[in-house]
C-alpha positions as CSV (number, residue, x, y, z in Angstrom):
1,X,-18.0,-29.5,10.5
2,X,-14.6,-30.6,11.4
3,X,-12.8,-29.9,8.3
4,X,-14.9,-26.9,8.0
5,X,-13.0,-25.7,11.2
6,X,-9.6,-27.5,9.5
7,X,-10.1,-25.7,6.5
8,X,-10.5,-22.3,8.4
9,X,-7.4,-22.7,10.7
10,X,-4.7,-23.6,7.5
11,X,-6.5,-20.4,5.7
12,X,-5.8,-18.3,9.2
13,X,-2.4,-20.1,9.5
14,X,-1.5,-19.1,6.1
15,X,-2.8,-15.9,6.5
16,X,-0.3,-15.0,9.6
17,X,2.7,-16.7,7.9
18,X,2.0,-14.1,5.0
19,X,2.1,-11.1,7.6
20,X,5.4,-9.2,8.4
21,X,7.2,-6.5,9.9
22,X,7.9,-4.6,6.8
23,X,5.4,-4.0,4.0
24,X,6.5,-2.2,0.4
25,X,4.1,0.2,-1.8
26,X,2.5,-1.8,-4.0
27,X,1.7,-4.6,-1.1
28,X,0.2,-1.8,0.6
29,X,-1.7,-0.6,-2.4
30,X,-3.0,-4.3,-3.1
31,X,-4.2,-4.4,0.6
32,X,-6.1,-0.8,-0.4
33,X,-7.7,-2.5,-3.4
34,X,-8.6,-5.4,-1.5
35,X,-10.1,-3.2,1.1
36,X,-12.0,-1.4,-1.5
37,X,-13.9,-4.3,-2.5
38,X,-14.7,-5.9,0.9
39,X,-16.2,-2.5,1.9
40,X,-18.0,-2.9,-1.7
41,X,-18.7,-6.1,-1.0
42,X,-19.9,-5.6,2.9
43,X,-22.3,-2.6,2.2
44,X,-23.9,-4.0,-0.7
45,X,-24.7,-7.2,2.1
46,X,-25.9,-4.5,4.4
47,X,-28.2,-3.0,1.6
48,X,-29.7,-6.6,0.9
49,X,-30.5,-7.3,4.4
50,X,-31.8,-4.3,4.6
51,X,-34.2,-4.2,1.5
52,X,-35.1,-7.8,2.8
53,X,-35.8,-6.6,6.4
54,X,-38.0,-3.6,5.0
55,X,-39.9,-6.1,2.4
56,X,-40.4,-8.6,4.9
57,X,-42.4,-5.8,7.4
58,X,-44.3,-4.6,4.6
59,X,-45.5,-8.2,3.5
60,X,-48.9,-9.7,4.2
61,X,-49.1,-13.0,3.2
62,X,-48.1,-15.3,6.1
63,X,-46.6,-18.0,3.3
64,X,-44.3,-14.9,1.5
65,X,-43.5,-13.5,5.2
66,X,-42.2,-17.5,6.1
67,X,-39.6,-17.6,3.2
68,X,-39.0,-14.1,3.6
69,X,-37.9,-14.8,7.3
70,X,-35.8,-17.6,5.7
71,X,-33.8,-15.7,3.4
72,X,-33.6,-12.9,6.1
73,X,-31.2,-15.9,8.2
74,X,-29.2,-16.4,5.1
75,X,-28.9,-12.9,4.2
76,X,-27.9,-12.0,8.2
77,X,-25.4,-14.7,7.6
78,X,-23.8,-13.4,4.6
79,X,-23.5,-10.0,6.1
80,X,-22.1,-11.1,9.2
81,X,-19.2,-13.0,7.1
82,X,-18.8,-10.1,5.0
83,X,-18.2,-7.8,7.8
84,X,-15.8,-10.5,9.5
85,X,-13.6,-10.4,6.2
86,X,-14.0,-6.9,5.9
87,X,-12.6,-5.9,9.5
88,X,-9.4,-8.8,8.8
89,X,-9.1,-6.5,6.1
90,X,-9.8,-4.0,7.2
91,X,-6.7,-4.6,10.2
92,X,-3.8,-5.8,7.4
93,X,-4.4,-3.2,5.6
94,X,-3.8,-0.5,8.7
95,X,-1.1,-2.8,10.2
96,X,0.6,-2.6,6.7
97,X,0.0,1.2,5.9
98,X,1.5,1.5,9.6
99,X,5.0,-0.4,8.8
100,X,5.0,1.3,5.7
101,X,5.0,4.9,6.5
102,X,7.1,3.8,10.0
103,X,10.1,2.5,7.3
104,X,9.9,5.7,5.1
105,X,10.4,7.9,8.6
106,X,13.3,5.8,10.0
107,X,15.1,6.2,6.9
108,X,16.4,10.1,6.8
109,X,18.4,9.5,3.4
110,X,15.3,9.7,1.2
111,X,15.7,11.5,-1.7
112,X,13.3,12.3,-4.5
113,X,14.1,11.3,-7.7
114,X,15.3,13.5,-9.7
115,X,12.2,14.4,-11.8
116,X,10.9,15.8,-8.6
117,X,13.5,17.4,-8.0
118,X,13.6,19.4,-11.0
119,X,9.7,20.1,-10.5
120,X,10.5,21.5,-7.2
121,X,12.9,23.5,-8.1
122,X,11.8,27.6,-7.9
123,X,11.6,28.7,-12.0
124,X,12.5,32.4,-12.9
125,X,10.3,33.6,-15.2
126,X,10.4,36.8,-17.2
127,X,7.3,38.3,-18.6
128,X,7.6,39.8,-21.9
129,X,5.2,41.8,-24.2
130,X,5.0,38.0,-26.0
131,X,4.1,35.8,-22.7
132,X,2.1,38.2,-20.8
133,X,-1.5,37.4,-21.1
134,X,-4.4,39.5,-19.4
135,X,-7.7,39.6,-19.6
136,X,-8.1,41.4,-23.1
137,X,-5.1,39.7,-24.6
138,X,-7.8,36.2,-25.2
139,X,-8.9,35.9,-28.8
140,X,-12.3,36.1,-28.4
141,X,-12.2,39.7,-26.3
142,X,-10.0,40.9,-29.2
143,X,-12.5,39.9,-31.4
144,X,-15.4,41.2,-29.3
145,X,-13.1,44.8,-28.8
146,X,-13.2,44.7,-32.8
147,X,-16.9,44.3,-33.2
């Protein structure tokens, strides 16, 4: 029990020496990803527990409805640790996203790069006989005009 309780505190230790004040994009989008399959991971615990829960009421057999009970207290378990890592998650991730998108306000001297900047830049266009296209200029109404 003891260096089950060792072994937890150097993983939170570690944890908290990995956290800072100033996250870039693709930490932030690792933290999403891991997010993404804790919450993957956490309701598909739920969904067991549940099926158990419902299979266990349903069930006659005082022998099946034991064991069923048993695996019912592992199955709670594994949810509840699930959910636990999930939340931690669940709370870097925010942090993270929060430091992130704090940093890209503070700093006014953003620019786009310059492939952006040509995309948001207004186009003239001129329509010509050639370019213009209505509804009876598409192939198949000329064809059905024709018929």
């Amino acid at each position: 029990m003891q260096e089950r309780s060792r072994t937890v505190n150097d993983l939170v230790n570690t944890l908290k020496s990995l956290r800072r004040d100033h996250y870039e994009y693709l930490e932030v989008k690792q933290l999403a990803e891991i997010l993404a399959r804790h919450r993957a991971k956490a309701r598909l615990a739920l969904k067991e527990y549940r099926d158990l829960k419902r299979a266990s009421l349903s069930e006659t057999d005082p022998i099946e409805k034991l064991y069923l009970g048993y695996e019912g207290m592992f199955l709670r378990d594994h949810l509840r640790d699930a959910l636990r890592l999930y939340v931690m998650v669940n709370h870097d991730y925010h942090d993270a996203y929060t430091s992130y998108m704090n940093e890209l306000k503070k700093d006014d001297t953003l620019t786009p790069p310059m492939s952006a900047i040509f995309a948001l830049e207004p186009k003239s266009v001129t329509l010509t006989p050639a370019n213009q296209v209505t509804k009876m200029s598409h192939p198949r109404l000329k064809r059905a005009r024709s018929a």
